[in-house]
C-alpha positions as CSV (number, residue, x, y, z in Angstrom):
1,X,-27.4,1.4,-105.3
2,X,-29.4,3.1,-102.7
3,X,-31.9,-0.1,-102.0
4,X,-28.0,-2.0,-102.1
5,X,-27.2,0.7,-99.3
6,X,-31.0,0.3,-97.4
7,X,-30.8,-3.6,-97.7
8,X,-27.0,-3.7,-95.8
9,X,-28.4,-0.6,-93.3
10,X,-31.3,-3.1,-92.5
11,X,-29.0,-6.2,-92.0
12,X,-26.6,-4.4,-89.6
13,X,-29.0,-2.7,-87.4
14,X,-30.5,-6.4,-86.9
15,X,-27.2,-8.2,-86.5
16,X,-26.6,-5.1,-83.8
17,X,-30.0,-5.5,-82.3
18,X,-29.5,-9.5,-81.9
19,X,-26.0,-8.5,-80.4
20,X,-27.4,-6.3,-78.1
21,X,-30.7,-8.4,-76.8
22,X,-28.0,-11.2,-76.1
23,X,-30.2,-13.8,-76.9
24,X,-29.4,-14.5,-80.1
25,X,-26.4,-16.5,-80.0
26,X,-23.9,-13.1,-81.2
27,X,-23.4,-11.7,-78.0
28,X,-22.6,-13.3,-74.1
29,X,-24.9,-13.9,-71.2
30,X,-25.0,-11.0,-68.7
31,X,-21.8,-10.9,-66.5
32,X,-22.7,-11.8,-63.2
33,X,-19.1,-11.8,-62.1
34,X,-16.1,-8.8,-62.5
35,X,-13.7,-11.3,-64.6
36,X,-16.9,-12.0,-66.9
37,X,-17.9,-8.4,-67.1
38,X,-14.0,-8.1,-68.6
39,X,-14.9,-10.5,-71.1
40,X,-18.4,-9.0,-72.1
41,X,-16.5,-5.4,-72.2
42,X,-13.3,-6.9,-74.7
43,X,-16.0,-8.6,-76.9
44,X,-18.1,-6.1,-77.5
45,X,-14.9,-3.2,-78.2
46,X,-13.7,-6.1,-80.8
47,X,-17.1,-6.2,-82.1
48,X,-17.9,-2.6,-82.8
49,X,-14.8,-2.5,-84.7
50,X,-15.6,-5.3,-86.8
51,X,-18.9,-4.4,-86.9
52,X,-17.8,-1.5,-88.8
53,X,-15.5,-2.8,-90.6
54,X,-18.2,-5.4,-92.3
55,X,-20.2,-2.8,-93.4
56,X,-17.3,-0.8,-94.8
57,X,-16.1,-3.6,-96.5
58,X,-19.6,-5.0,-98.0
59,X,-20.6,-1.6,-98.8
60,X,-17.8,-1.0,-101.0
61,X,-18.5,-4.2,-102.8
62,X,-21.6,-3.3,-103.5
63,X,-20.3,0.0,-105.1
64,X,-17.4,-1.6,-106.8
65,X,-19.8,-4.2,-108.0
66,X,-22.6,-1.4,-109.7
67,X,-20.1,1.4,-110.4
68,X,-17.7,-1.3,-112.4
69,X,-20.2,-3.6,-113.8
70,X,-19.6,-4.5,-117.9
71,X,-23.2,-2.9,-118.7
72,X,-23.5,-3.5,-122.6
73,X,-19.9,-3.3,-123.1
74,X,-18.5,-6.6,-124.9
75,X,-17.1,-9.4,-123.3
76,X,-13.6,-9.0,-125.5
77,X,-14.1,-5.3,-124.4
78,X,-11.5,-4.4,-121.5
79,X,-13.6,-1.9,-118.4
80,X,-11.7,1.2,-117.7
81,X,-8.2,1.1,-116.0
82,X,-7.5,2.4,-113.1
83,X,-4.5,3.3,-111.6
84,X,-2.6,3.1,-108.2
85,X,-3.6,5.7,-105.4
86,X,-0.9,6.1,-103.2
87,X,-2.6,8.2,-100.7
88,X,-5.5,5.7,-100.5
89,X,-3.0,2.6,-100.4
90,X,-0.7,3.6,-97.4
91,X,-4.6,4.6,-95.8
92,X,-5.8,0.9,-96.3
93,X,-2.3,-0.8,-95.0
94,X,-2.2,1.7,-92.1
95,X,-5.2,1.9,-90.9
96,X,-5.8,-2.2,-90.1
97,X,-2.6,-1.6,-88.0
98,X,-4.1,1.2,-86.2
99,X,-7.2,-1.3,-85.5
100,X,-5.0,-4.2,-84.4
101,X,-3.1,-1.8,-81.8
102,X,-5.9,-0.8,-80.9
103,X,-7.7,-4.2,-79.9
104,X,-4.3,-5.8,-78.6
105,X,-3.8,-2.9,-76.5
106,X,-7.4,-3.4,-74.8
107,X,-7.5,-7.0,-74.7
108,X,-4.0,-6.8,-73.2
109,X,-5.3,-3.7,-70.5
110,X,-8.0,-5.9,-69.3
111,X,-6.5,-9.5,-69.4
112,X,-5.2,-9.6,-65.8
113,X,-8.3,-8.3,-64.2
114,X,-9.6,-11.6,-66.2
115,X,-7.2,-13.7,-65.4
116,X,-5.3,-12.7,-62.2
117,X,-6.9,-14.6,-59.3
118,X,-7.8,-12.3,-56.5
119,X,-5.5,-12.4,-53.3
120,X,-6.8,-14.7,-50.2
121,X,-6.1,-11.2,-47.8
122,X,-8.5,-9.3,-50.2
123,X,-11.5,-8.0,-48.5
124,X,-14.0,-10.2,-48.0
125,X,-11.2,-13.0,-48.0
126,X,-11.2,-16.0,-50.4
127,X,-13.2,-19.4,-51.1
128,X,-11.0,-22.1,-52.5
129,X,-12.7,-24.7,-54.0
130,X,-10.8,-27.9,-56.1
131,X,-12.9,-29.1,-59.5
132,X,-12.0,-32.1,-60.9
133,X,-12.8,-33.2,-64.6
134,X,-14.2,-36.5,-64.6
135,X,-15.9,-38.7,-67.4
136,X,-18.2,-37.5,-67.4
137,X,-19.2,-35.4,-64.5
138,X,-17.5,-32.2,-61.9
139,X,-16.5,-33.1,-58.6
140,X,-15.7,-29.9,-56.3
141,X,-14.1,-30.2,-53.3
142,X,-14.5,-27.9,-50.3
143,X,-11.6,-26.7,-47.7
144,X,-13.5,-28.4,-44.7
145,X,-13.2,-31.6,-46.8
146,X,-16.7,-31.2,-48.5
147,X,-17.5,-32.9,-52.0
148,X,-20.5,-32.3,-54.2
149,X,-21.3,-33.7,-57.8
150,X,-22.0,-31.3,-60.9
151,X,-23.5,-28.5,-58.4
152,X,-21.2,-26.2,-57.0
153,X,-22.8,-24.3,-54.5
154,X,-20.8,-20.4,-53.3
155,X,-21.5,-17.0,-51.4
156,X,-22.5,-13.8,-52.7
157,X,-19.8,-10.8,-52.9
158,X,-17.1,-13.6,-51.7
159,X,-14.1,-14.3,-54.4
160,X,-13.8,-18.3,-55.0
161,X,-10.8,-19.1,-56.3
162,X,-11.1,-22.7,-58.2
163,X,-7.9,-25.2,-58.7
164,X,-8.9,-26.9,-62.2
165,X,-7.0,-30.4,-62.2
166,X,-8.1,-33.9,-64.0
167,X,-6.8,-37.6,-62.6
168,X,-4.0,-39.0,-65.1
169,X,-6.0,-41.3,-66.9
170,X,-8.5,-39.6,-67.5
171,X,-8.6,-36.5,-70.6
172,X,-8.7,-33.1,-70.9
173,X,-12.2,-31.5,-70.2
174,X,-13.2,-27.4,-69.8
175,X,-15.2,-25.8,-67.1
176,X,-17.1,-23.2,-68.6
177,X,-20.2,-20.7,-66.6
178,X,-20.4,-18.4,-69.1
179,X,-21.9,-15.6,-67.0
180,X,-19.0,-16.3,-64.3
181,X,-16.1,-16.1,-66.6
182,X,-14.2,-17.7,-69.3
183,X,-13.8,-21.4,-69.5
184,X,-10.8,-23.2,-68.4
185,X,-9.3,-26.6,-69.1
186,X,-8.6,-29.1,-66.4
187,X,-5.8,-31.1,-67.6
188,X,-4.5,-34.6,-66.4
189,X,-1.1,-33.9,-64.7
190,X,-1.7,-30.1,-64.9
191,X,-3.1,-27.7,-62.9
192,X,-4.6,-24.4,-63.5
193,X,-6.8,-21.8,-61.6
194,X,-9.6,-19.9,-62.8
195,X,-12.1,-17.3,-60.4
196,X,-15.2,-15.2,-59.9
197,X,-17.1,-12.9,-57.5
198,X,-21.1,-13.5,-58.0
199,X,-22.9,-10.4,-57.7
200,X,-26.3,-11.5,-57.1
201,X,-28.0,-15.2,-55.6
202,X,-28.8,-17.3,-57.8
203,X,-28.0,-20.7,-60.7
204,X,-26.0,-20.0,-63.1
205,X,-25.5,-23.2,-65.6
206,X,-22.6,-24.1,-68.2
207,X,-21.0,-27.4,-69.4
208,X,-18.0,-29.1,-70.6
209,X,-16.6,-26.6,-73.2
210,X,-14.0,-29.4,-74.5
211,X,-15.5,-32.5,-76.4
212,X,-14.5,-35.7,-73.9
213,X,-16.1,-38.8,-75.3
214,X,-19.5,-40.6,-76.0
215,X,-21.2,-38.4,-72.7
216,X,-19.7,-35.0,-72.9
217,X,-23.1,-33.3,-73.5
218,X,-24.4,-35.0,-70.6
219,X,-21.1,-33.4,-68.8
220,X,-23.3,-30.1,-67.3
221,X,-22.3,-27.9,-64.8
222,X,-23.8,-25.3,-62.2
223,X,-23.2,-22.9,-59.7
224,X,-25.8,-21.9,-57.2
225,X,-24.9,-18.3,-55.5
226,X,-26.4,-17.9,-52.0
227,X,-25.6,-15.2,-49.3
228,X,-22.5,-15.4,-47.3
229,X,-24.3,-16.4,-44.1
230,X,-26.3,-19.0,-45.7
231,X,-23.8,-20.9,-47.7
232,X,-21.5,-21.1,-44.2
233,X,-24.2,-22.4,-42.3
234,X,-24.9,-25.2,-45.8
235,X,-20.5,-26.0,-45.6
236,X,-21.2,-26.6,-41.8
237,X,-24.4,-28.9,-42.1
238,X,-22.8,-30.7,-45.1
239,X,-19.7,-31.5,-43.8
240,X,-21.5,-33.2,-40.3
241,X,-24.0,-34.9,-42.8
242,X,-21.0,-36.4,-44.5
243,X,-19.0,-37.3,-42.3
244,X,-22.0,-39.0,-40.5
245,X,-23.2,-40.7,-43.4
246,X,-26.3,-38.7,-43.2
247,X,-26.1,-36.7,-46.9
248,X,-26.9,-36.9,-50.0
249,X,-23.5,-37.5,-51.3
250,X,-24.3,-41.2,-52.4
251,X,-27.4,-40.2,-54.4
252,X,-25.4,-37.1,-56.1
253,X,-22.7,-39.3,-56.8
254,X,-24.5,-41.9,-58.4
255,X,-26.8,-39.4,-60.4
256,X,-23.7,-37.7,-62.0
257,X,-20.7,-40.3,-62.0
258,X,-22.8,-43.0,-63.1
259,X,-26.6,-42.8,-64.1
260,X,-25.4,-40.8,-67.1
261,X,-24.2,-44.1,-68.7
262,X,-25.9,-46.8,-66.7
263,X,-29.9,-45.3,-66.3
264,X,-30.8,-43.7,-63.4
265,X,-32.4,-46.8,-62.1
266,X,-29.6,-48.6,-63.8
267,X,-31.9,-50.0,-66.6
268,X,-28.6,-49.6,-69.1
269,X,-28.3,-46.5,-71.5
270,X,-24.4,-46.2,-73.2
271,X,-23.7,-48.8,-70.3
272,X,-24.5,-51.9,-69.7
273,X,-28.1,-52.8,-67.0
274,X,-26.8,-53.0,-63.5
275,X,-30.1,-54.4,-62.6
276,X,-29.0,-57.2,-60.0
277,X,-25.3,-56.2,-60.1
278,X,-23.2,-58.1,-57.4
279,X,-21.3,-55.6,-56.6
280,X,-24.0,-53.5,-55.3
281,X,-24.0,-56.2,-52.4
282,X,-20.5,-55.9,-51.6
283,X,-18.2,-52.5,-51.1
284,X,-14.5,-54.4,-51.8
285,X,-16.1,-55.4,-55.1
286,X,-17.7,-52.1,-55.8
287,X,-14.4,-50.0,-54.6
288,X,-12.4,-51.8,-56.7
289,X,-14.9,-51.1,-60.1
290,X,-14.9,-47.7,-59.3
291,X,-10.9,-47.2,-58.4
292,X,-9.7,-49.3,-61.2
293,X,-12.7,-49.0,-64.0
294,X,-14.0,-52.3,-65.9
295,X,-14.1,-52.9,-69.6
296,X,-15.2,-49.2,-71.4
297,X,-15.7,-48.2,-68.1
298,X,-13.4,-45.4,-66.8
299,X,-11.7,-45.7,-63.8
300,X,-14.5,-42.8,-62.2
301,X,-13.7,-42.7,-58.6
302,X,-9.8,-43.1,-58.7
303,X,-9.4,-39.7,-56.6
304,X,-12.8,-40.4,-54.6
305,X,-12.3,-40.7,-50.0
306,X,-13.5,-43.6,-48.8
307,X,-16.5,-41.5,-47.3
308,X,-17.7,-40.9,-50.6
309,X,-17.3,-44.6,-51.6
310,X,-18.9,-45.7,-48.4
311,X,-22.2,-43.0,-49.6
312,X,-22.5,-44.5,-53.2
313,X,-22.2,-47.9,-51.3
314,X,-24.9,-47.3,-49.2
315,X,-27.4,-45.6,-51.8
316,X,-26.8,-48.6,-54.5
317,X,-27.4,-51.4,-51.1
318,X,-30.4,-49.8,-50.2
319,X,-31.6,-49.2,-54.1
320,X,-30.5,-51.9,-56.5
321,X,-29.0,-54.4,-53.6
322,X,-31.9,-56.4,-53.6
323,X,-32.3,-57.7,-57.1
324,X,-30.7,-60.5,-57.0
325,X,-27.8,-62.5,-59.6
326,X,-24.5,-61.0,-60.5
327,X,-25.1,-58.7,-63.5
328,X,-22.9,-57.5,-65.8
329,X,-20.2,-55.0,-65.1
């Protein structure tokens, strides 16, 4: 019994450890934002009572199993008969209620400082930011009319609040950065809002928490947190670059709405080769592939502007335009 007793001491101290180091797959990424902090704090409360109750649990068996064990007795032989224990029994039937209150009541305390989306008058005001669910890639959309691909990019210190919606044909997918809150679905004909407040700079990664079809671990996601002053001065820039036809946009937009089937050079992967594609040579054509979809192919830029149709013309012209022949679709 007392190497029983050693060998469940050593396991829970390393289950605790690994919990602790956060590395280890039992325990959440640092929170980086007060919503996520929330969630860190409820997790860990539920886990130090079940924590307890494991070992409580285990060690009895172990006890039960020694102390009861048939020893030389006979197998026809019956083991000694124990009776009911009221005492112990309301104890046992109690005490699991005590623990539920107890966790429902704290889960329940801290839910709308998870949930609850900040005010826009709060201090510091509020970011609003649109992210669509596509197959299989995030499209964000900014105030001034900005749109980036898979990269979000926010302020320190500054409450985002982000509008999680999916077009109607497409299916349900979940935005998830683990150390910027809980993961939310975007759902076609629904809409639903999630936030955070990043503490410090930096990229914080997640993915699609919701399995969406043959590329949904290609469907990644991330947040880069800059200061205030710097991510105004990035909004301002991109929003002349796009509107100018000067960005990036096209080469985002290509990388994440359609590399991830068709190759990055469009050698063919889960898609077809584009190698040569007509309508690399002509928008109408193009537009209408991307609007309407073609085959397997989802309909991936149904909710796209025509200045983000225009930027992915542009990029596949001046990169794949000149092959030549009508490939396939």
């Amino acid at each position: 019994m007392p190497a029983a007793a050693a060998a469940l001491t050593v396991l829970a101290l390393a289950l605790a450890s690994a919990a602790l180091a956060g590395n280890g797959g039992l325990a959440p990424p640092d929170a980086e934002s007060p919503n996520a902090e929330g969630i860190n704090q409820t997790y860990y409360f539920i886990l130090a009572f079940t924590g307890v109750i494991f070992v409580l649990v285990e060690g009895l068996l172990l006890l039960f199993v020694f102390r009861f064990r048939r020893g030389r007795r006979s197998r026809e032989a019956e083991g000694p008969q124990i009776r009911g224990n009221t005492r112990l029994e309301l104890i046992w039937t109690l005490l699991p209620v005590l623990i539920l209150v107890a966790i429902g009541g704290f889960v329940f305390y801290k839910l709308p400082g998870i949930q609850n989306v900040p005010s826009a008058n709060a201090q510091g005001g509020r970011l609003d930011v649109t992210v669509e669910g596509h197959r299989y890639y995030w499209e964000y959309r900014y105030p001034n009319g900005v749109v980036a691909v898979d990269r979000m990019r926010a302020p320190v210190g500054q409450n985002v609040q982000l509008t999680l919606v999916a077009p109607v044909d497409d299916v349900i997918h979940s935005w998830w950065i683990p150390a910027l809150g809980g993961k939310l679905d975007t759902i076609p004909g629904q809409t639903n809002r999630t936030w955070f407040r990043a503490r410090r700079s930096g990229t914080f990664v997640g993915q699609c928490a919701e399995f969406c079809g043959i590329q949904h671990a290609a469907m990644l996601a991330a947040v880069e947190v800059m200061p205030r002053e710097e991510f105004e001065q990035w909004l301002a820039s991109e929003e002349r670059a796009q509107r100018t036809g000067s960005s990036m946009l096209g080469a985002d937009t290509w990388a994440g709405a359609c590399a991830k089937c068709h190759g990055q050079n469009a050698q063919g992967g889960i898609g077809p080769t584009l190698v040569g594609n007509g309508a690399f040579r002509d928008r109408e054509a193009l537009e209408a592939i991307v609007r309407q979809g073609q085959g397997e192919m989802p309909p991936i830029g149904q909710t796209w502007d025509d200045r983000q149709v225009d930027a992915l013309y542009r990029y596949v012209r001046r990169e794949f335009g000149s092959g030549g022949g009508t490939g396939g679709g």
